[in-house]
Every structure is written in structure tokens, then in C-alpha cells.
KOLTI-494667 format. One record per residue (C-alpha): residue in three letters; x, y, z. Coordinates in steps of 0.1 Angstrom, whole numbers, padded with zeros to 4 digits, always signed. Layout:
alaXYZ ...
//
This chain:
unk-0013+0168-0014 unk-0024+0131-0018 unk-0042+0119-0049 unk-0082+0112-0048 unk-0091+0075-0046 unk-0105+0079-0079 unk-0070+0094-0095 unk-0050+0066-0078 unk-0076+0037-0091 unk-0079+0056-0124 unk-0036+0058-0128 unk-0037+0022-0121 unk-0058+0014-0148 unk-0040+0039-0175 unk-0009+0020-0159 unk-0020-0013-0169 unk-0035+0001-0208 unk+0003+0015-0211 unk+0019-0021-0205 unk+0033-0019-0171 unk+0029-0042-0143 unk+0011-0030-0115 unk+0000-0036-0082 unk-0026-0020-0055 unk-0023-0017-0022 unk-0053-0011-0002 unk-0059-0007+0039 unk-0087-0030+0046 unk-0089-0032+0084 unk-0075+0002+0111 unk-0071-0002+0147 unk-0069+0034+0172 unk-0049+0058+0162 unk-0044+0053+0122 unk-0036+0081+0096 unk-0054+0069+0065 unk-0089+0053+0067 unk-0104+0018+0054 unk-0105+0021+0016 unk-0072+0040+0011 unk-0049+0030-0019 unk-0013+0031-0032 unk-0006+0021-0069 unk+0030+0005-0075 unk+0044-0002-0111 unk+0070-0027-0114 unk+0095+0003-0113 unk+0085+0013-0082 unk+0072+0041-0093 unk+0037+0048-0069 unk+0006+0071-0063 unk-0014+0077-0032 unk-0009+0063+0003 unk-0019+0039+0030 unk-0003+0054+0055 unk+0009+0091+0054 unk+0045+0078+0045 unk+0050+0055+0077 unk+0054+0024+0060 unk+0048+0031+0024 unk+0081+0018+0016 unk+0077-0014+0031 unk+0043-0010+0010 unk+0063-0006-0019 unk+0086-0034-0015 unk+0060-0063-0010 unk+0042-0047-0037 unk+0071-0053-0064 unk+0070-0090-0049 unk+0035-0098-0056 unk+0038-0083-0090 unk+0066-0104-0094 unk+0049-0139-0080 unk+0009-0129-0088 unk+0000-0140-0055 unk-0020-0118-0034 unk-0013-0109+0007 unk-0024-0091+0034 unk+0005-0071+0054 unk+0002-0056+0085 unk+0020-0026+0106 unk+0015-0017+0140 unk+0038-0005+0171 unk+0048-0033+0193 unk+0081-0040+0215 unk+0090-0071+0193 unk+0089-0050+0159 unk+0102-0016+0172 unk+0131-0021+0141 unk+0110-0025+0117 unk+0084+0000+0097 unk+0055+0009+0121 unk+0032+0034+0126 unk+0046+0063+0153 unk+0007+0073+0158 unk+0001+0039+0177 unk-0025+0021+0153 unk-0024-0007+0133 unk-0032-0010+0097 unk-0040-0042+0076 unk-0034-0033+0039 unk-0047-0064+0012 unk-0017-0059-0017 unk-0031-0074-0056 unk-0012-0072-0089 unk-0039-0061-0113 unk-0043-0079-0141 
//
């Protein structure tokens, strides 16, 4: 069962009061056939230790990944995931949409 958006944004904050480094992923833009909608979140602590989901497991680990590295540099970026020929290797969706998610360390 996934976490509310308010348990995920509230663990992210009791995250950050405890110390740890932390990071939120959130899907800002869906295209056809997505499975979670605008406004979904995923919580990363520098341990890789996470909460929630942007995309019912597809690519939360790539998720994950970039996550560590933008709590790592501080810098903000948008990733995106999609099902396309040229990327068939990599993480995408298997439902056929595309997903933007907008990853933050929270300071």
C-alpha cells in the first residue's frame, strides 16, 4: 500500500529534524498512459532509504539514484522516463506514458 502524500511530505520533514539528508522527488508533468498522477512524491535519504512513489516501481530506482546525486551536489533537475526505441535499455515505463519528475534536496 503506498503512503499518503501527506505521510511521504510529513517523513521528509521528520527526516530532515532527525539530521539526515534528504531529497524529494515529485512528477510534475504525465503524458497517456502514466501510473501515478501530477503531484506524486518519493522521499530519498542519503541512505537510500525512500517512501512513496512516482511511478508504481517502473523507475523508482533510477529515481533513487539521481536523487542521492542531487543530495550530494544541491543542485535541483528534472528527469524524465518514457518508452522509446532509442532508450528501450534503460528504465521506462511498460504502460507507454511518460513522466517528468522535478528531484530537490530539502534543506
Amino acid at each position: 500500500m503506498l503512503s499518503t502524500d501527506t505521510d511521504i511530505l510529513a517523513a521528509a520533514s521528520a527526516w530532515r529534524r532527525d539530521g539526515r539528508a534528504v531529497a524529494l522527488a515529485t512528477v510534475i508533468e504525465t503524458w497517456g498512459s502514466a501510473p501515478r498522477p501530477v503531484g506524486s512524491h518519493l522521499v530519498v535519504d542519503a541512505d537510500g532509504n525512500f517512501l512513496g512513489s512516482v511511478s508504481g516501481g517502473c523507475v523508482e530506482g533510477s529515481v533513487i539514484t539521481e536523487a542521492l546525486e542531487v543530495i550530494a551536489a544541491g543542485s535541483p533537475r528534472i528527469l524524465e522516463f518514457g518508452v522509446a526505441d532509442e532508450t528501450a535499455w534503460r528504465a521506462g515505463l511498460s504502460c507507454g506514458g511518460r513522466i517528468r519528475v522535478f528531484v530537490e534536496r530539502v534543506d
